[in-house]
N, C-alpha and C positions, 0 to 999 in steps of 0.2 A: 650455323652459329647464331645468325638473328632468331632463328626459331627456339635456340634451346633459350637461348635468354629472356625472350617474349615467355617461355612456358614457364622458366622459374619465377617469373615478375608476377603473372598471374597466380604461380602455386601459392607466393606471398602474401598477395590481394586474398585468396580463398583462405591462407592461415589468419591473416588478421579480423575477418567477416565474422570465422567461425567463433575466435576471443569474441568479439562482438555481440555475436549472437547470446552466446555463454552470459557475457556478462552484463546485456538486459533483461536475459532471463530472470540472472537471480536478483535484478532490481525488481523483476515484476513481482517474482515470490516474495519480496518483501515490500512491495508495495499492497499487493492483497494481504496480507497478513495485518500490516496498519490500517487498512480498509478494517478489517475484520473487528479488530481493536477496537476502534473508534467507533463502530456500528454499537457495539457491545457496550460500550460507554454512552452513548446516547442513547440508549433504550433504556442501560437503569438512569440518565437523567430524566428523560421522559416517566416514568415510573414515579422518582420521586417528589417531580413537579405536579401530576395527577393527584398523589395522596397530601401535597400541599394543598392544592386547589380544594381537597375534598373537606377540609379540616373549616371551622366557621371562623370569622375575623376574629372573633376575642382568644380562640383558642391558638390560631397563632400569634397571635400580640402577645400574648403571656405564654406560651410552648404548649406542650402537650400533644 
């Protein structure tokens, strides 16, 4: 009797792990995904901080 209860207690532990497991997986895939985002975002801000820098002071004071 102690044993079967001991075994369903653990089969519990090993259903809830597995939810677990499950469910920081799909935090990771969404956490590399914002990873990805964000990389992507800062590359064109770096981009268009470069072609700022590249432009002379009077032609950004006045656009172009």
């Amino acid at each position: 009797l102690e044993a079967q209860r001991r075994a369903g207690s653990l089969e519990q532990e090993r259903s809830e792990v597995q939810q677990r497991v499950a469910q920081l997986a799909q935090e990771h895939t969404q956490l590399e995904e914002e990873h990805s985002r964000l990389q992507g975002e800062a590359e064109q801000l770096r981009d268009e901080l470069e072609s700022e820098r590249t432009k002379g002071f009077w032609r950004r004071l006045f656009g172009g």
